[in-house]
PDB file of N, CA, C and O in Angstrom:
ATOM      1  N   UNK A   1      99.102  14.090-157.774  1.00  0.00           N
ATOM      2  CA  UNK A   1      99.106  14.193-159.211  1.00  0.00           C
ATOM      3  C   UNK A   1      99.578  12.894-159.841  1.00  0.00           C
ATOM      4  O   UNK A   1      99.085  12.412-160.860  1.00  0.00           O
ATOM      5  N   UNK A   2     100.682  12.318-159.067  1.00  0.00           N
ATOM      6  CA  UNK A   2     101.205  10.999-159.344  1.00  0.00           C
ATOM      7  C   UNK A   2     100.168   9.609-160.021  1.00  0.00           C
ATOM      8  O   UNK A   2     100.261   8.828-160.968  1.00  0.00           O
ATOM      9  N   UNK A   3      99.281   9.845-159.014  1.00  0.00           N
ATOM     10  CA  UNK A   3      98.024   8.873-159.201  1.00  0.00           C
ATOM     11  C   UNK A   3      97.155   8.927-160.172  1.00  0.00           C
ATOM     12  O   UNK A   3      96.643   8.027-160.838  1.00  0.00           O
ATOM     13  N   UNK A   4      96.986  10.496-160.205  1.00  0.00           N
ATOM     14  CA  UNK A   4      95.948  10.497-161.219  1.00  0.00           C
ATOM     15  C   UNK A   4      96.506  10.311-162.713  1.00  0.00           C
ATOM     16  O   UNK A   4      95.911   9.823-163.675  1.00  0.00           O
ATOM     17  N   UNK A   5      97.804  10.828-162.649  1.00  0.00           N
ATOM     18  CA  UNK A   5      98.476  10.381-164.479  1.00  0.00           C
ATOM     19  C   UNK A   5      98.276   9.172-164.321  1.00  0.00           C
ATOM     20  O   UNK A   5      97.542   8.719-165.199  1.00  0.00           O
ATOM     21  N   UNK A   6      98.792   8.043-163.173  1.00  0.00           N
ATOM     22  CA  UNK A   6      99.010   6.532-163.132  1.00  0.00           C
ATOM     23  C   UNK A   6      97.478   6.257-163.766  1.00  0.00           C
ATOM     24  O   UNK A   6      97.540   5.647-164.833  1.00  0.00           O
ATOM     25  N   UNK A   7      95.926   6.629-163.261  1.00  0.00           N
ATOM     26  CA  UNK A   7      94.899   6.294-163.280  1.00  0.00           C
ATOM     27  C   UNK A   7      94.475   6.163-164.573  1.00  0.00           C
ATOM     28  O   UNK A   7      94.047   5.093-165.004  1.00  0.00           O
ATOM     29  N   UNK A   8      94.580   7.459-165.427  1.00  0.00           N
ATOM     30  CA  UNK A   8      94.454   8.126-166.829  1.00  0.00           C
ATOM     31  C   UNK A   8      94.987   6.805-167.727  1.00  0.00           C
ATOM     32  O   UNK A   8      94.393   6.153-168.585  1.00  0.00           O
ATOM     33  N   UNK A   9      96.580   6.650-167.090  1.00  0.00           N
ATOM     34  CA  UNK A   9      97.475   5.582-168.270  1.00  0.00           C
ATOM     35  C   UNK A   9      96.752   4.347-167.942  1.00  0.00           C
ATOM     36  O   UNK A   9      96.732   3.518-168.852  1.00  0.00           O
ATOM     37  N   UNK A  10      96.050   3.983-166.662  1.00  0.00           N
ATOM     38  CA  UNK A  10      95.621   2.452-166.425  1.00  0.00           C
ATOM     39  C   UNK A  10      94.475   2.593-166.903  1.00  0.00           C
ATOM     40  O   UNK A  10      93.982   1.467-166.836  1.00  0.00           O
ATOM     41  N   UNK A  11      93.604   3.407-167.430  1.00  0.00           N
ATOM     42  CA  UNK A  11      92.326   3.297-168.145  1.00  0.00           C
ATOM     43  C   UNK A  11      92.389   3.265-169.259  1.00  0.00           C
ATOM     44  O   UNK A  11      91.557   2.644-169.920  1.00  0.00           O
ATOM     45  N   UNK A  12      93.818   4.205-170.032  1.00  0.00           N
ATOM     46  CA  UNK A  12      93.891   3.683-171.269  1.00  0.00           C
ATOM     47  C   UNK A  12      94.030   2.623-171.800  1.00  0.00           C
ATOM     48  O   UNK A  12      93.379   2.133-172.723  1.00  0.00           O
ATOM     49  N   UNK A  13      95.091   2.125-171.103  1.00  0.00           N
ATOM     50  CA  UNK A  13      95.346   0.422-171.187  1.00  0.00           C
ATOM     51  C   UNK A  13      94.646  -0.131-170.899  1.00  0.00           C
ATOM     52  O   UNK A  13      94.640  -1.052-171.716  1.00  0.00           O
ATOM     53  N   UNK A  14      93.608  -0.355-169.940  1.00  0.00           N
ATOM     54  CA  UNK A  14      92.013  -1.085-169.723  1.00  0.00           C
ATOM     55  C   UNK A  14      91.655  -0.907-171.101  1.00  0.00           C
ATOM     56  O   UNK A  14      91.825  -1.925-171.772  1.00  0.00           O
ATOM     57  N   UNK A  15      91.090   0.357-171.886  1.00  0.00           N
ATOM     58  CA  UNK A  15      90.158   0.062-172.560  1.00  0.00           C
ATOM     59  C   UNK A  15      90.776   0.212-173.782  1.00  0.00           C
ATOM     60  O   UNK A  15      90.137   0.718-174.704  1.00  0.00           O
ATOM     61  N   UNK A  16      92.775  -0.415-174.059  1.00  0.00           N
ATOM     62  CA  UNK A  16      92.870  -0.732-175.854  1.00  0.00           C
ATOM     63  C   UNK A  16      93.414   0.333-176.184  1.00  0.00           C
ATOM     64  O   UNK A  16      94.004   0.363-177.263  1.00  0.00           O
ATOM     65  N   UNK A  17      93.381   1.165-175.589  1.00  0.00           N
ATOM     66  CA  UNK A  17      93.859   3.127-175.837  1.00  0.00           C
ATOM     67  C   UNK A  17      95.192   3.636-175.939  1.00  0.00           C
ATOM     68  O   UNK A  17      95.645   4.627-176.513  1.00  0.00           O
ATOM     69  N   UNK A  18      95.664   2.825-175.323  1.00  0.00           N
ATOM     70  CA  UNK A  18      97.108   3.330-174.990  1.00  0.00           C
ATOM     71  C   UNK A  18      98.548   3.330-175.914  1.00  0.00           C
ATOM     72  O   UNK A  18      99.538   4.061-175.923  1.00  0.00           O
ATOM     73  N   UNK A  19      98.168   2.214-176.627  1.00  0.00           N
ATOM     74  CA  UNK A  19      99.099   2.777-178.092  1.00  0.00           C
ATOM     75  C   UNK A  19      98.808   3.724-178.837  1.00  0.00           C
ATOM     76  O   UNK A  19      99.612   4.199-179.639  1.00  0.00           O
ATOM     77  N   UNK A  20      97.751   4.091-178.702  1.00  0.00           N
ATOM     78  CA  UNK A  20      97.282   5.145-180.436  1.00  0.00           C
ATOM     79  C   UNK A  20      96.667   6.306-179.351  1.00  0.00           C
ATOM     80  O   UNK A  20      95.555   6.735-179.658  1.00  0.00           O
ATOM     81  N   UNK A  21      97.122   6.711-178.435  1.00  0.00           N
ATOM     82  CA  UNK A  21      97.163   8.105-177.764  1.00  0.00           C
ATOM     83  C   UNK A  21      98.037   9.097-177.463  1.00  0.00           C
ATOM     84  O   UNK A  21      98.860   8.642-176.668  1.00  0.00           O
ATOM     85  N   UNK A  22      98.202   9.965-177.656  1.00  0.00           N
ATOM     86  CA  UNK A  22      99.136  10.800-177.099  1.00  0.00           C
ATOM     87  C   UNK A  22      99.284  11.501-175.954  1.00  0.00           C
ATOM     88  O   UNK A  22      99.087  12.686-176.222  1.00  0.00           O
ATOM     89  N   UNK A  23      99.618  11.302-174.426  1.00  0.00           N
ATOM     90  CA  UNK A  23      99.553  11.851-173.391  1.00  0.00           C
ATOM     91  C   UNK A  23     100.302  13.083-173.285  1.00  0.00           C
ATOM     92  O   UNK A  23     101.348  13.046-173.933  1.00  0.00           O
ATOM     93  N   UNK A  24     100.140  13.895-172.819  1.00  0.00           N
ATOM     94  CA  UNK A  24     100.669  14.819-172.360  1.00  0.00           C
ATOM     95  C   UNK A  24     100.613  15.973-170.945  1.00  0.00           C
ATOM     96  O   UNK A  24      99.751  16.783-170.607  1.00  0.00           O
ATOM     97  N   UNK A  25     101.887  15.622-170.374  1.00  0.00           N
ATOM     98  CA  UNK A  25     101.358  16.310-169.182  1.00  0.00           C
ATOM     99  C   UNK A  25     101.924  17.343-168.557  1.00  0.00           C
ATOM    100  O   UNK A  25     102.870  16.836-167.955  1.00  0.00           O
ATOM    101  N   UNK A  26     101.913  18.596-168.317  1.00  0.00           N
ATOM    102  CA  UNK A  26     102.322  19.666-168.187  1.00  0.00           C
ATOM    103  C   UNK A  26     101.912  20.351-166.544  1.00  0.00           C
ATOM    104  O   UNK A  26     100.803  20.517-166.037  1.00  0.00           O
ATOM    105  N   UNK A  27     102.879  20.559-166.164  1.00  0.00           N
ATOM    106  CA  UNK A  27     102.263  21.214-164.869  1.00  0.00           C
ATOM    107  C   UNK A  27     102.423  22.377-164.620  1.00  0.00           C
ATOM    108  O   UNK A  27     103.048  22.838-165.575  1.00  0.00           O
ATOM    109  N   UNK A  28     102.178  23.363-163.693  1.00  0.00           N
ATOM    110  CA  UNK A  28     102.457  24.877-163.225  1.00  0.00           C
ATOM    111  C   UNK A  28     103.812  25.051-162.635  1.00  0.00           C
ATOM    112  O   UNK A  28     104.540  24.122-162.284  1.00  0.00           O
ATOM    113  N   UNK A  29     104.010  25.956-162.578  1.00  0.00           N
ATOM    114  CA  UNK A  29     105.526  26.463-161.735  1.00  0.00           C
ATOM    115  C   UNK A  29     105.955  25.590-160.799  1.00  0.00           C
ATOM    116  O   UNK A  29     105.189  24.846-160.187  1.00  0.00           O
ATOM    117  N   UNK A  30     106.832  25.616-160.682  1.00  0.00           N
ATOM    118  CA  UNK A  30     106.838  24.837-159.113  1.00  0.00           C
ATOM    119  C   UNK A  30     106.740  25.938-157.791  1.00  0.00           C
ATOM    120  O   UNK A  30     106.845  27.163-157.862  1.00  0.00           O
ATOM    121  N   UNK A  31     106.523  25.173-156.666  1.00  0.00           N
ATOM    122  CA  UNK A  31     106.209  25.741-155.653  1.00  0.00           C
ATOM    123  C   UNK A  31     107.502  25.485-154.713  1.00  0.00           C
ATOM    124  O   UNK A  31     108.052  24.383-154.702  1.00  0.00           O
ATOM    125  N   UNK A  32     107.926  26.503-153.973  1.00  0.00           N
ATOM    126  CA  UNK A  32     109.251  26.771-152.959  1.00  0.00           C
ATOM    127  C   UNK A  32     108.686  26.220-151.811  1.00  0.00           C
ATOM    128  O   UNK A  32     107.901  26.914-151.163  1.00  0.00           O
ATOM    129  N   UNK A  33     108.998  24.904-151.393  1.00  0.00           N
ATOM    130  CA  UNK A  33     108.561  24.445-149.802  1.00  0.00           C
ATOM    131  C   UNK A  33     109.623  24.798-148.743  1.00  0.00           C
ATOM    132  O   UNK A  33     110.152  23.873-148.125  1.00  0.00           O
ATOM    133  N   UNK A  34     109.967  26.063-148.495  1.00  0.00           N
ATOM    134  CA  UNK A  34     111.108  26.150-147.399  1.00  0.00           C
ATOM    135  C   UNK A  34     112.882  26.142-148.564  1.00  0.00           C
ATOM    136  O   UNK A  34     113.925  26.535-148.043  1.00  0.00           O
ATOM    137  N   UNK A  35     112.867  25.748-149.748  1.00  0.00           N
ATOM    138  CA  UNK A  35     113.689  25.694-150.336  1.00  0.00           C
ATOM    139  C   UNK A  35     114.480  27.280-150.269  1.00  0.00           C
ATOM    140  O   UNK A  35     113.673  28.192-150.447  1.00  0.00           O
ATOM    141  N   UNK A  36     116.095  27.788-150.013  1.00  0.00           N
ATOM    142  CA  UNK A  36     116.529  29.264-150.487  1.00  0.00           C
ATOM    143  C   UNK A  36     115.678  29.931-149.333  1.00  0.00           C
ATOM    144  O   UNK A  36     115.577  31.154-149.427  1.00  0.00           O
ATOM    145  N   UNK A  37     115.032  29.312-148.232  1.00  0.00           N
ATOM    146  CA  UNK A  37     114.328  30.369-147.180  1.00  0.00           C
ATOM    147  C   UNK A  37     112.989  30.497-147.885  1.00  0.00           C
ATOM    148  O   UNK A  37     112.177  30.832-147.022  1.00  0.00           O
ATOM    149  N   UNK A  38     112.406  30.383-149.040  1.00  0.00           N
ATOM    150  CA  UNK A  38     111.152  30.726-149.557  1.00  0.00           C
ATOM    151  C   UNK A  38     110.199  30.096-149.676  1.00  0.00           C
ATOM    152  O   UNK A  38     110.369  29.105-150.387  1.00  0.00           O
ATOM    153  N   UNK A  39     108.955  30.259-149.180  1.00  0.00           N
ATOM    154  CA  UNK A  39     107.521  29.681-149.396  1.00  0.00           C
ATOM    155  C   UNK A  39     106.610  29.914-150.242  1.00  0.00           C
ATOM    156  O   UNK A  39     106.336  31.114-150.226  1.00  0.00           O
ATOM    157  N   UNK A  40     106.065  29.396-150.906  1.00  0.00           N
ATOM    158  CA  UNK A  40     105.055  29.894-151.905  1.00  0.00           C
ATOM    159  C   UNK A  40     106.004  29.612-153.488  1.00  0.00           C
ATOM    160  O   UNK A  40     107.017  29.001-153.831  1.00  0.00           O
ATOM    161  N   UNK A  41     104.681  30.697-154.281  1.00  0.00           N
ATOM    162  CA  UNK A  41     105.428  30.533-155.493  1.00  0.00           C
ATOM    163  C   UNK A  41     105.314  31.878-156.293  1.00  0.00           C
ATOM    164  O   UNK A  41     104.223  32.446-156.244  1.00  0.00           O
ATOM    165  N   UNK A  42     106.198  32.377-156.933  1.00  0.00           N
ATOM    166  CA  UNK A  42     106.574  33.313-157.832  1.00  0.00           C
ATOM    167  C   UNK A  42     106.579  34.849-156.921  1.00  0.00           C
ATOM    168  O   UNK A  42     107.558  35.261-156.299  1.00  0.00           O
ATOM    169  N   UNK A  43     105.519  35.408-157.000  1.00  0.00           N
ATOM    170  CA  UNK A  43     105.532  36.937-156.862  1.00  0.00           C
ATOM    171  C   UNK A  43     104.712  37.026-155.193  1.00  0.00           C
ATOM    172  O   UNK A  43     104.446  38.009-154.501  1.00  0.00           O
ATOM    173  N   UNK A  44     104.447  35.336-154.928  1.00  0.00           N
ATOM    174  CA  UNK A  44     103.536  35.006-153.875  1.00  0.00           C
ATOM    175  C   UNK A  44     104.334  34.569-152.602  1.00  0.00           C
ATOM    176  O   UNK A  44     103.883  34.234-151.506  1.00  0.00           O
ATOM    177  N   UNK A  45     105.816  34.667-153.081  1.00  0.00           N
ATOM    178  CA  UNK A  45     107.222  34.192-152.443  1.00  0.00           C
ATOM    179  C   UNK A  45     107.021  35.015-150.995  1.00  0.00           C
ATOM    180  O   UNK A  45     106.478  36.117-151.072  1.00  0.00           O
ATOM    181  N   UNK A  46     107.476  34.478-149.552  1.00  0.00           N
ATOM    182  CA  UNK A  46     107.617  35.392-148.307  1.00  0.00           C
ATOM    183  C   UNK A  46     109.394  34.548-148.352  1.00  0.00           C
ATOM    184  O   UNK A  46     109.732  33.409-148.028  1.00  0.00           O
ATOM    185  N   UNK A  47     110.321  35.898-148.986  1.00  0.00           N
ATOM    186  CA  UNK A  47     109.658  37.293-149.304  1.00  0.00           C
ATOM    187  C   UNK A  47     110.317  36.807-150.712  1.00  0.00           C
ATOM    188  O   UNK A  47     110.970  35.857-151.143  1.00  0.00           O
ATOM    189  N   UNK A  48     109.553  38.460-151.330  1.00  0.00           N
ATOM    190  CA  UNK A  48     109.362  37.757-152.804  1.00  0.00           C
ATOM    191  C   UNK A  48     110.738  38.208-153.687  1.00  0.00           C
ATOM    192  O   UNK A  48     111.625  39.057-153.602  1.00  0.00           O
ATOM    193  N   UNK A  49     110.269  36.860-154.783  1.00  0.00           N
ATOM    194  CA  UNK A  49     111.702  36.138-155.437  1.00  0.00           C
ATOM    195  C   UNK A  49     111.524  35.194-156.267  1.00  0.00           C
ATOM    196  O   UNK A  49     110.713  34.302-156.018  1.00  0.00           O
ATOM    197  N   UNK A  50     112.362  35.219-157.589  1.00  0.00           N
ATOM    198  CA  UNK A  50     112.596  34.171-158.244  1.00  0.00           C
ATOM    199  C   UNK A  50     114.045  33.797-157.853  1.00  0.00           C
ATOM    200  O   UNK A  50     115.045  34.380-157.435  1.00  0.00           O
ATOM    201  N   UNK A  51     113.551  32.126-158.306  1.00  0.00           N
ATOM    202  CA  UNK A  51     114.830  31.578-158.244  1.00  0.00           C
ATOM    203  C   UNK A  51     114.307  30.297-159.278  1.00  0.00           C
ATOM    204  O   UNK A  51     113.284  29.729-159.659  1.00  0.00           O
ATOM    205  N   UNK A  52     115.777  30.287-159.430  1.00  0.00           N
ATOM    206  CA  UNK A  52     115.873  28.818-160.812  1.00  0.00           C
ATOM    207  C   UNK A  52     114.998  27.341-160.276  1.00  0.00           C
ATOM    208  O   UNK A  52     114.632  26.546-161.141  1.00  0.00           O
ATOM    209  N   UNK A  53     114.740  27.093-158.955  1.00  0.00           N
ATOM    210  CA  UNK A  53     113.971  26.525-158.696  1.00  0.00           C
ATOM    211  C   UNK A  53     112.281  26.450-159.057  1.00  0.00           C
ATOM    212  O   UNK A  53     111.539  25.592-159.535  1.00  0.00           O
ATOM    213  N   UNK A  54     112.148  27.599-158.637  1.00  0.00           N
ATOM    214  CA  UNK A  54     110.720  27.720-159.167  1.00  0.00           C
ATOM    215  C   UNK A  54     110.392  28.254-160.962  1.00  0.00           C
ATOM    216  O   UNK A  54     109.433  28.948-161.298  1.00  0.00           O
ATOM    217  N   UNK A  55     111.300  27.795-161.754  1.00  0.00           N
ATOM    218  CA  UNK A  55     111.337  27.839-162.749  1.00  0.00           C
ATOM    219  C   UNK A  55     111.026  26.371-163.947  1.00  0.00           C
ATOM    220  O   UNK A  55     110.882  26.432-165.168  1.00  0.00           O
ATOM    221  N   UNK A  56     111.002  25.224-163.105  1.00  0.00           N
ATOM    222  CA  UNK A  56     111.045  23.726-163.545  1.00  0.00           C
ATOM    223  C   UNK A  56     109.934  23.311-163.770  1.00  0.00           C
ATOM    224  O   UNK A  56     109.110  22.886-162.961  1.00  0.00           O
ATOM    225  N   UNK A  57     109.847  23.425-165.015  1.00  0.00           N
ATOM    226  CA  UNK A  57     107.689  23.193-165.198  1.00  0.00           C
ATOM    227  C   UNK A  57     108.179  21.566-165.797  1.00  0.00           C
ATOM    228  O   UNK A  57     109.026  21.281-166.643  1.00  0.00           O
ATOM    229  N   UNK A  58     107.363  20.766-165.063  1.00  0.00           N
ATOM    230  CA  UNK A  58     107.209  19.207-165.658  1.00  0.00           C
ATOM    231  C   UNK A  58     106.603  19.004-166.960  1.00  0.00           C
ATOM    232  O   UNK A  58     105.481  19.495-167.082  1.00  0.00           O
ATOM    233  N   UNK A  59     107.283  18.145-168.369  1.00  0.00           N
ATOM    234  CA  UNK A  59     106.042  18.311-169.412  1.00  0.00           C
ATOM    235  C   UNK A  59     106.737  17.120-170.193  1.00  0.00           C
ATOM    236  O   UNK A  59     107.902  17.200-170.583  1.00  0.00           O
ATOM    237  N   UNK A  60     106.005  16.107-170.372  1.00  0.00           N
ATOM    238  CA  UNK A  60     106.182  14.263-170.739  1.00  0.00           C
ATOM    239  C   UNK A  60     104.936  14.693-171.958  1.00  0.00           C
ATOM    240  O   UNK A  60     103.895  15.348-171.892  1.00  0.00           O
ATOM    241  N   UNK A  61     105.513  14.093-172.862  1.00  0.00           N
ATOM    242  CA  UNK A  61     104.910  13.643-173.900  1.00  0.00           C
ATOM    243  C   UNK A  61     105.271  11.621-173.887  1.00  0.00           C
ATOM    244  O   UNK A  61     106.334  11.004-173.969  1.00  0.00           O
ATOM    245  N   UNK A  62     103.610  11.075-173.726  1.00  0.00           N
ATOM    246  CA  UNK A  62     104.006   9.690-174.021  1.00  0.00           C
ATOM    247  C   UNK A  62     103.311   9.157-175.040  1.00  0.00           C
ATOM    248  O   UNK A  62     102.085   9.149-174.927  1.00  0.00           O
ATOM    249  N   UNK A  63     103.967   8.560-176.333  1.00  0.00           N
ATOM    250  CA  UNK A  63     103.042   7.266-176.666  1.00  0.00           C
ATOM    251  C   UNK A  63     103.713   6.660-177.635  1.00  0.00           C
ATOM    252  O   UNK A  63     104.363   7.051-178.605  1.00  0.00           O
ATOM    253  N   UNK A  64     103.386   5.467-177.114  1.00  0.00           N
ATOM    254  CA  UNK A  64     104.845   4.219-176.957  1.00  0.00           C
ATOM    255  C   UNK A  64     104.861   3.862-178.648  1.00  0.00           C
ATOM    256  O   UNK A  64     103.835   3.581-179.267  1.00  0.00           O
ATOM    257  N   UNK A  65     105.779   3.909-179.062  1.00  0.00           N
ATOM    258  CA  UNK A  65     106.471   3.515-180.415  1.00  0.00           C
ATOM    259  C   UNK A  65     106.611   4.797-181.514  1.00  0.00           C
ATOM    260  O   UNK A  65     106.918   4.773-182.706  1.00  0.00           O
ATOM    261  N   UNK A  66     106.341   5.665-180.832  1.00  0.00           N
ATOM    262  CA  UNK A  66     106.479   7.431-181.416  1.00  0.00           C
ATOM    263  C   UNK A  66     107.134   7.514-180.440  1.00  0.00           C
ATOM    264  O   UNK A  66     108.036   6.707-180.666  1.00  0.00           O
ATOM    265  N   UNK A  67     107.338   7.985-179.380  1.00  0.00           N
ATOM    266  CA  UNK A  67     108.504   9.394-178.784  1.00  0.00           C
ATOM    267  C   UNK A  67     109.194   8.099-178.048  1.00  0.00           C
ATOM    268  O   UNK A  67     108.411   7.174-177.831  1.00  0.00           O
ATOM    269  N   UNK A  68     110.358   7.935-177.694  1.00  0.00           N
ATOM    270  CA  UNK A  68     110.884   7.071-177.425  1.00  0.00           C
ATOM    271  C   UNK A  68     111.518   7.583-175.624  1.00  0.00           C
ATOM    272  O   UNK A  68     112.190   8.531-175.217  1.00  0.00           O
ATOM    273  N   UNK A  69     110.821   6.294-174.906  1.00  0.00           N
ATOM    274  CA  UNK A  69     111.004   6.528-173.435  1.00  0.00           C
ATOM    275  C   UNK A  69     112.913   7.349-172.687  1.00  0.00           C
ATOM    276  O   UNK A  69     114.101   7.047-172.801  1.00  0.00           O
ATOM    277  N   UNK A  70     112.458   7.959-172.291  1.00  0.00           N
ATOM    278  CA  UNK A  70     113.695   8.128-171.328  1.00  0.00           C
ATOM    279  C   UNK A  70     114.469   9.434-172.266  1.00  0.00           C
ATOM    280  O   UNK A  70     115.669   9.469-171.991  1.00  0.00           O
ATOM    281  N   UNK A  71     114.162  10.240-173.044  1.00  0.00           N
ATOM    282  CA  UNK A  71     114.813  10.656-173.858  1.00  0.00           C
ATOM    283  C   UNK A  71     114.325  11.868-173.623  1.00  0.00           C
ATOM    284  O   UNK A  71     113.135  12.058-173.372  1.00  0.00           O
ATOM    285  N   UNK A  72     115.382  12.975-173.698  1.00  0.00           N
ATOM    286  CA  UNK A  72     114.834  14.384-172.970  1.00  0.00           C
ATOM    287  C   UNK A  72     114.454  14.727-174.595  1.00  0.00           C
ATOM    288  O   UNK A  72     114.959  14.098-175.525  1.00  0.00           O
ATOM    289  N   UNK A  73     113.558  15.740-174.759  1.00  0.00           N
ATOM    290  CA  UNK A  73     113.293  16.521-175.946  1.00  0.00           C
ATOM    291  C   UNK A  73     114.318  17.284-176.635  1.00  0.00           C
ATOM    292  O   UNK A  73     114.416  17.218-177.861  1.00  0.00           O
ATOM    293  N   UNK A  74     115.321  18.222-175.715  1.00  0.00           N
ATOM    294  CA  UNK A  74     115.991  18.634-175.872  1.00  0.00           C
ATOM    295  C   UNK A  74     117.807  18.348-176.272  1.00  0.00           C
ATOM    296  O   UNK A  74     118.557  19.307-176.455  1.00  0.00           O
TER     297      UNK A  74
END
């Protein structure tokens, strides 16, 4: 996923775009790799379970001279 945001932001900036856009990127649940004993994600858990882990949804708003880098929303 890393790459492809990197790709998105290096094409904007190729083609002039990248100040006067607004990115935004949001992802799904997270997924339990062995984390708390659990695999998978949500109701798909062996065995099943929430936990505050799989609760951390990623979501960046960028564009440079409006939202100001490094700064949580909250």
């Amino acid at each position: 996923m890393d790459d492809g945001v990197g790709e998105v932001l290096a094409t904007l900036r190729r083609l002039g775009l990248d100040e006067n856009t607004l990115v935004v990127y949001a992802g799904d649940q997270g997924w339990m790799g062995g984390q708390n004993g659990l695999w998978g994600m949500g109701d798909h858990t062996r065995p099943v379970g929430a936990h505050e882990l799989m609760m951390h949804i990623p979501l960046i708003f960028r564009r440079p001279g409006r939202i100001a880098a490094g700064r949580p929303a909250i």
